[in-house]
C-alpha positions in Angstrom: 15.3 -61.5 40.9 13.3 -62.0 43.9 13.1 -59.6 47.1 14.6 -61.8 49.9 15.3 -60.0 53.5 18.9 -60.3 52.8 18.3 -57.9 50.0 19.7 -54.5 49.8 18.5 -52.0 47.3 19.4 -48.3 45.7 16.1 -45.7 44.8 16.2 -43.3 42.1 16.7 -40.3 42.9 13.5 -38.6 45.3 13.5 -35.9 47.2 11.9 -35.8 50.8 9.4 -33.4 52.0 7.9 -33.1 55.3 3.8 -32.2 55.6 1.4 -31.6 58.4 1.0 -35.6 59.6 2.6 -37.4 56.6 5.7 -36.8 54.2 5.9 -36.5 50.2 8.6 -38.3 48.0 9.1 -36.7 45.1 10.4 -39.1 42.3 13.0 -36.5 40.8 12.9 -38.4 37.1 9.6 -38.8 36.3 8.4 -35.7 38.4 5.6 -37.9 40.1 4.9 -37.6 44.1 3.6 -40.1 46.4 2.2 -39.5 50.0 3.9 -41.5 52.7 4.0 -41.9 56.9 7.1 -41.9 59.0 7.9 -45.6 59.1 8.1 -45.4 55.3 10.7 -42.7 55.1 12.4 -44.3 58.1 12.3 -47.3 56.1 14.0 -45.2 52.8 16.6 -43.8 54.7 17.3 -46.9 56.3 17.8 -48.7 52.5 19.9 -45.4 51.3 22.2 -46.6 53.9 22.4 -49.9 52.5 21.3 -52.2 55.5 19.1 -55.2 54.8 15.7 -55.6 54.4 15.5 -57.9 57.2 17.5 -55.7 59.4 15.5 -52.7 58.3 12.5 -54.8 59.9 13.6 -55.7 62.7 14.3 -51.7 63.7 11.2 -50.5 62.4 9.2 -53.2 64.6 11.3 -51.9 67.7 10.6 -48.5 66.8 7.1 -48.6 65.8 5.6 -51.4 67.9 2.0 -50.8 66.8 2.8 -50.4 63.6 2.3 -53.4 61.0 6.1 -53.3 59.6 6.1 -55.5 56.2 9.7 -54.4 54.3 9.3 -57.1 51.8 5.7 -55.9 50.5 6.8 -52.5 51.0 9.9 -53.1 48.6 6.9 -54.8 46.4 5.4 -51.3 46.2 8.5 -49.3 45.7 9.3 -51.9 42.8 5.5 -51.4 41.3 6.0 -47.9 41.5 10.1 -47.9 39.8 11.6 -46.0 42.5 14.0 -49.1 42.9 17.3 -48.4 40.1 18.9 -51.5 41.7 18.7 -54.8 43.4 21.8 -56.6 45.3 23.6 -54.4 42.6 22.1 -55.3 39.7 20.1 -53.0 37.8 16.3 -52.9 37.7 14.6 -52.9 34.3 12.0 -50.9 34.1 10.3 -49.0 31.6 11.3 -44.9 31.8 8.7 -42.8 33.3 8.5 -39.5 30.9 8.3 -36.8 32.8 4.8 -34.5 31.6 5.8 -31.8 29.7 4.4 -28.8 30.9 4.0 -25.2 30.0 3.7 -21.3 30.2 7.1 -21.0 31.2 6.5 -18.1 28.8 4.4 -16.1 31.4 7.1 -14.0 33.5 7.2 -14.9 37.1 6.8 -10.7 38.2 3.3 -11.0 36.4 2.2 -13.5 38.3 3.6 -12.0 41.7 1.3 -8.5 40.8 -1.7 -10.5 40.7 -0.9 -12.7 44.0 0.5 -11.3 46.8 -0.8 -9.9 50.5 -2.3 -6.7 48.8 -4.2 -8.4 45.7 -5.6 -11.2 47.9 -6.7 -8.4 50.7 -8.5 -7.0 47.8 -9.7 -9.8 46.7 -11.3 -10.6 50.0 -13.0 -7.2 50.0 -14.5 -7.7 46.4 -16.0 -10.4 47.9 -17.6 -9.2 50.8 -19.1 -6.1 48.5 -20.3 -8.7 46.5 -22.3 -10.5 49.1 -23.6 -7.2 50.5 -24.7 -6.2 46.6 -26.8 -9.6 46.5 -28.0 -9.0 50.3 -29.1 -5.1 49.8 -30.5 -5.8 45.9 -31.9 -9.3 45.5 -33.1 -8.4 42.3 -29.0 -9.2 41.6 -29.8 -12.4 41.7 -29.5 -14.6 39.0 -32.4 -16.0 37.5 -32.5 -19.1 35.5 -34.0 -17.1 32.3 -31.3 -14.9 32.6 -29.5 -17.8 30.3 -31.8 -17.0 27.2 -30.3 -13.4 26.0 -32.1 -13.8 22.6 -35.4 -14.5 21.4 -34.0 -16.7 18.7 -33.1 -20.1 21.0 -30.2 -20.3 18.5 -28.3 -17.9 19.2 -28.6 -18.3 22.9 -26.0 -21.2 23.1 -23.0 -19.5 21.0 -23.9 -16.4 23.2 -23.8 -18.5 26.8 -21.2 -20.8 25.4 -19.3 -17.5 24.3 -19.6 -16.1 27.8 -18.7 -19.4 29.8 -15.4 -20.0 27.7 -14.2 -16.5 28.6 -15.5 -16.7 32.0 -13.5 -20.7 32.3 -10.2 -19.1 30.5 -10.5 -16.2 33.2 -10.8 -18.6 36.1 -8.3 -20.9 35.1 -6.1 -17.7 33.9 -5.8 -17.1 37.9 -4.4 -20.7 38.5 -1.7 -20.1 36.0 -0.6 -16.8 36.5 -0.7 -18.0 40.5 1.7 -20.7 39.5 3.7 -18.5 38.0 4.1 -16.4 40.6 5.9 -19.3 42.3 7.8 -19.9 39.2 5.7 -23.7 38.7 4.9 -25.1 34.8 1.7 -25.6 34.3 -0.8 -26.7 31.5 -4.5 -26.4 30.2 -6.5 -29.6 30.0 -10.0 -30.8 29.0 -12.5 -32.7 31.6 -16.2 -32.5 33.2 -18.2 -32.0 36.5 -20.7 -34.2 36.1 -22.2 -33.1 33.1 -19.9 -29.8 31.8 -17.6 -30.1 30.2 -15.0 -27.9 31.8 -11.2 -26.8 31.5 -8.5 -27.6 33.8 -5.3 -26.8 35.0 -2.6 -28.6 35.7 -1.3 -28.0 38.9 0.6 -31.1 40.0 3.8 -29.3 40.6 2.6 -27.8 43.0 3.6 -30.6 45.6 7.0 -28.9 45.2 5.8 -26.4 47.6 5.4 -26.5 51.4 1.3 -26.9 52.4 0.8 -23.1 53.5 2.4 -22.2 49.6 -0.5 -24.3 48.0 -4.1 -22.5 49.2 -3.4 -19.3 47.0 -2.7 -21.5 44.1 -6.1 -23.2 45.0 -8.1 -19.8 45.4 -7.0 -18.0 42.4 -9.4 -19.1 40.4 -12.1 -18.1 42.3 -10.4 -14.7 43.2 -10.6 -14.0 39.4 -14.2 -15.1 39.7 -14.9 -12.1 42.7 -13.7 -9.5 40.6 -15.4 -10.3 37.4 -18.8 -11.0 39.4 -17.8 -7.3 41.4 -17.8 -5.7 37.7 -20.9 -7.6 36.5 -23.1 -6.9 39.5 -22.2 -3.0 39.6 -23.1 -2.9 35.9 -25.8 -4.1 36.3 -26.8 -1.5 39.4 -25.6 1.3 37.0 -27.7 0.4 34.2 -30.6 -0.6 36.5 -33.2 1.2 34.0 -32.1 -0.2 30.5 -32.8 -3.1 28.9 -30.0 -3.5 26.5 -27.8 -6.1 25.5 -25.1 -5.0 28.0 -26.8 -5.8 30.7 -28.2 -8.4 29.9 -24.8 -10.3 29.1 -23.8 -9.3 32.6 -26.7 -11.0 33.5 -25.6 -13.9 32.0 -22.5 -13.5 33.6 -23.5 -13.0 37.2 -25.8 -16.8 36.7 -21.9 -18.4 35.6 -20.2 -17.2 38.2 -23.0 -17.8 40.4 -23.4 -21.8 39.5 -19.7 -22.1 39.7 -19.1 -21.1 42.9 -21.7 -23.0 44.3 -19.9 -26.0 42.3 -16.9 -25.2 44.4 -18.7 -25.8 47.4 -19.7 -29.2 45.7 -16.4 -31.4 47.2 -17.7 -34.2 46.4 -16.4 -33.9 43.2 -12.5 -32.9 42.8 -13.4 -28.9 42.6 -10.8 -26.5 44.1 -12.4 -25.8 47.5 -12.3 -30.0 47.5 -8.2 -29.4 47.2 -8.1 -27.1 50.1 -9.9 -29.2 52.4 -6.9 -31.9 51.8 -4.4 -29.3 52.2 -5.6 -27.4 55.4 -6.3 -30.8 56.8 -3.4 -32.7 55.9 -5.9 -35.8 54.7 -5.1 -35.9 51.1 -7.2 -38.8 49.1 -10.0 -37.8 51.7 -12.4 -38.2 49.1 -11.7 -42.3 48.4 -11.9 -42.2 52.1 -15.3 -40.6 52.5 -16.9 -43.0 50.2 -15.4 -45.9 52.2 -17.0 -44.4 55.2 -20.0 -43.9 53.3 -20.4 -47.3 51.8 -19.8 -48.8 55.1 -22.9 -46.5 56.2 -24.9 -47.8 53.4 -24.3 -51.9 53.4 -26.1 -52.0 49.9 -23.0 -49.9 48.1 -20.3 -52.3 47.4 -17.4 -51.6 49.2 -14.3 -50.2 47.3 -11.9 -52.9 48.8 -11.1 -54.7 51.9 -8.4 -52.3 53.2 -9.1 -49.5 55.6 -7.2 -46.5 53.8 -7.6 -44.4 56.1 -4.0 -43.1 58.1 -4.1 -42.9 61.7 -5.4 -39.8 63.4 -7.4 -38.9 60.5 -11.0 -40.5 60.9 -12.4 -37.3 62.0 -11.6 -35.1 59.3 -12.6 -37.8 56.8 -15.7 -38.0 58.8 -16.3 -34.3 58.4 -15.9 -34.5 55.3 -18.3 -37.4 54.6 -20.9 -34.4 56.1 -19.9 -31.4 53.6 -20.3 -34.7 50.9 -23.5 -35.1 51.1 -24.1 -31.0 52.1 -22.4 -31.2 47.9 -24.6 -33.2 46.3 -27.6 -31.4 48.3 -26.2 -28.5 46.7 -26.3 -30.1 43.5 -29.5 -31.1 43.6 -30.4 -27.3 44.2 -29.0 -26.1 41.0 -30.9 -28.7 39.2 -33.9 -28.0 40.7 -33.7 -23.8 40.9 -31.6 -23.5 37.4 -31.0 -26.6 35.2 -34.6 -28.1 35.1 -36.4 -24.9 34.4 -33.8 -24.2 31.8 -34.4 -27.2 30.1 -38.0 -27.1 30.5 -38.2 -23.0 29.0 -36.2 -24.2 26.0 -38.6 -27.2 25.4 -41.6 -24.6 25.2 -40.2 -22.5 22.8 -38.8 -24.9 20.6 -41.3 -27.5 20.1 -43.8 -25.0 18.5 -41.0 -24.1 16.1 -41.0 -27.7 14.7 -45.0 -28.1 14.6 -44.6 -24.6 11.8 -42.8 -26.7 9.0 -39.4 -26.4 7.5 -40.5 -23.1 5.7 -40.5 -21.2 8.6 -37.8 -19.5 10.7 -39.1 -20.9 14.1 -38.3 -24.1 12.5 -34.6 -24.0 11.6 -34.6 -22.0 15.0 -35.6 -25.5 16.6 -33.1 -27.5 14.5 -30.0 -25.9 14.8 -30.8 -25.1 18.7 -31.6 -29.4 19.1 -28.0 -29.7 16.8 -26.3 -27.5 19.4 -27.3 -29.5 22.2 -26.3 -32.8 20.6 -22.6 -31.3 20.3 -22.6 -30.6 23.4 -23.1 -34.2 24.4 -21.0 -35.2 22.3 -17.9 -33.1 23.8 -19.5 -34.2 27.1 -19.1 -38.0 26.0 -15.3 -37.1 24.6 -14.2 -36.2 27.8 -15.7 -39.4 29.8 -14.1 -41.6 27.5 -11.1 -39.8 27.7 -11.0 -39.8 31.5 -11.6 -43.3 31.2 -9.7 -44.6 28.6 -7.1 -43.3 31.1 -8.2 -45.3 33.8 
């Protein structure tokens, strides 16, 4: 059956929420949520009250005169995306969107609600000011990148750091769910990258339930985690200034992660959870497939993403600020490479190579093969969760 403007249609059931310059549907069976302007919802109610297509248009184009009012490809998209359950009364077949299945209903909502509310986050605030005063007042604080390599043997180095960076992920991403929970949300744990770590990451698409000021504590809980962990590791470390043990040298360790990832925040080029607060103070949400419009237009040898300008009304300056903090991100990226990852790399090629060069009787040897077999796992989890990401796609 073909759209015609003498058609009238019936939605599944959405729900209708108003945000800063645009609105959210909600599609109440599958749980999915889709961004929308005025005419749009205009255009819903209007078919919930069973006029026409074609009369639907014609108000619109009264109402919005410099708006481009096109009910018939708009019913197009409603059809691609199955909110239409019928046609002129006839049923639409469509295949059933599941809705994800989503967990830690387990974790009470009070638990949540003692780690996130006005008093935690005020403390949380002041952790973090301590802790920029600490690296201000002691720069020796600082991470290093050598502060990696805990162990003489390079072997045990990457269980150790790997150890320490799962604990210190599963912390971070800890915060997002118990912050969900304080707001009684599902959520759920799922594997992906930065560039290329592999990383953990929580589901937090629920959270479009909520009203926009409800959603930036949800954003920032991860990295409120992050501040007191860093608070504990650089005190340590103050404390036992004069040893040299194993303690503090894991705290070491720990002060570089927590360092690296909250630069990474500030990288919002990729999807990290500053990125998701920009959208939500700004109201812009897909800001980043915006930017890189923007910036392919700037740059006539990038192939542009399409023909259409996706970009709403009244929001070309905030995509154009954040087209500036894009490239400030992969500046910032190119930092870390330079000040950590390279010299890294290049410290554990000078002490493994020797080990190679001593034969396979020796322990510097082994040391050098199970350290290069470590690495190669790594890339291969690192390739898992491209092609994952992908295979998606």
């Amino acid at each position: 059956m073909s759209l015609t403007f003498n058609s009238t249609l019936l939605l599944v059931p959405i729900k209708i929420r108003k945000e800063k310059k645009h609105f959210i549907v909600e599609d109440k069976t599958s749980g999915e949520f889709y961004e929308m302007p005025e005419v749009c919802i205009d255009a819903i109610n209007l078919i919930n009250k069973g006029q026409t297509l074609g009369v639907i248009e014609q108000i619109l184009k009264v109402k919005y005169p410099k708006e481009e009012v096109d009910l018939l490809s708009f019913s197009e998209q409603l059809l691609e995306l199955q909110l239409i359950a019928e046609m002129n009364g006839v049923r639409v077949d469509a295949q059933v969107k599941e809705r994800e299945n989503l967990g830690f209903l387990f974790i009470p909502t009070q638990l949540g609600k003692f780690f996130f509310n006005r008093i935690m986050l005020l403390i949380y605030l002041v952790l973090l000011i301590i802790d920029i005063i600490l690296f201000i007042n002691y720069p020796s604080l600082f991470p290093q990148y050598k502060d990696m390599f805990i162990f003489n043997l390079m072997v045990l180095n990457i269980p150790a750091w790997m150890g320490i960076t799962i604990l210190l992920v599963l912390i971070h991403e800890f915060g997002h769910i118990l912050a969900m929970r304080a707001l009684n949300l599902p959520t759920k744990l799922e594997l992906g990258h930065r560039l290329f770590l592999v990383v953990l990451e929580t589901d937090m698409s629920s959270i479009w339930k909520l009203p926009s000021k409800d959603r930036n504590v949800l954003y920032l809980a991860g990295l409120c985690f992050d501040t007191v962990i860093l608070s504990f590791a650089l005190i340590s470390q103050l404390i036992f200034a004069n040893g040299s043990g194993i303690f503090r040298s894991i705290m070491a360790v720990v002060v570089l992660d927590i360092f690296i990832r909250f630069v990474y925040q500030c990288c919002i080029y990729m999807k990290t959870d500053l990125y998701y607060l920009f959208e939500n103070v700004s109201g812009c949400y897909n800001l980043m497939e915006n930017a890189q419009q923007v910036i392919r237009k700037w740059f006539p040898f990038l192939k542009t993403l399409s023909t259409e300008d996706m970009v709403f009304a009244g929001e070309r300056k905030t995509v154009l600020a954040y087209s500036i903090f894009y490239f400030v991100g992969v500046a910032l990226t190119v930092s870390l490479y330079t000040i950590f990852y390279i010299p890294q790399v290049l410290f554990a090629v000078k002490k493994v190579i020797p080990g190679y060069l001593e034969g396979p009787t020796s322990l510097p040897f082994w040391d050098a093969i199970l350290f290069t077999l470590q690495i190669l796992i790594g890339f291969m989890l690192l390739f898992y969760s491209w092609r994952k990401k992908y295979t998606q796609k």
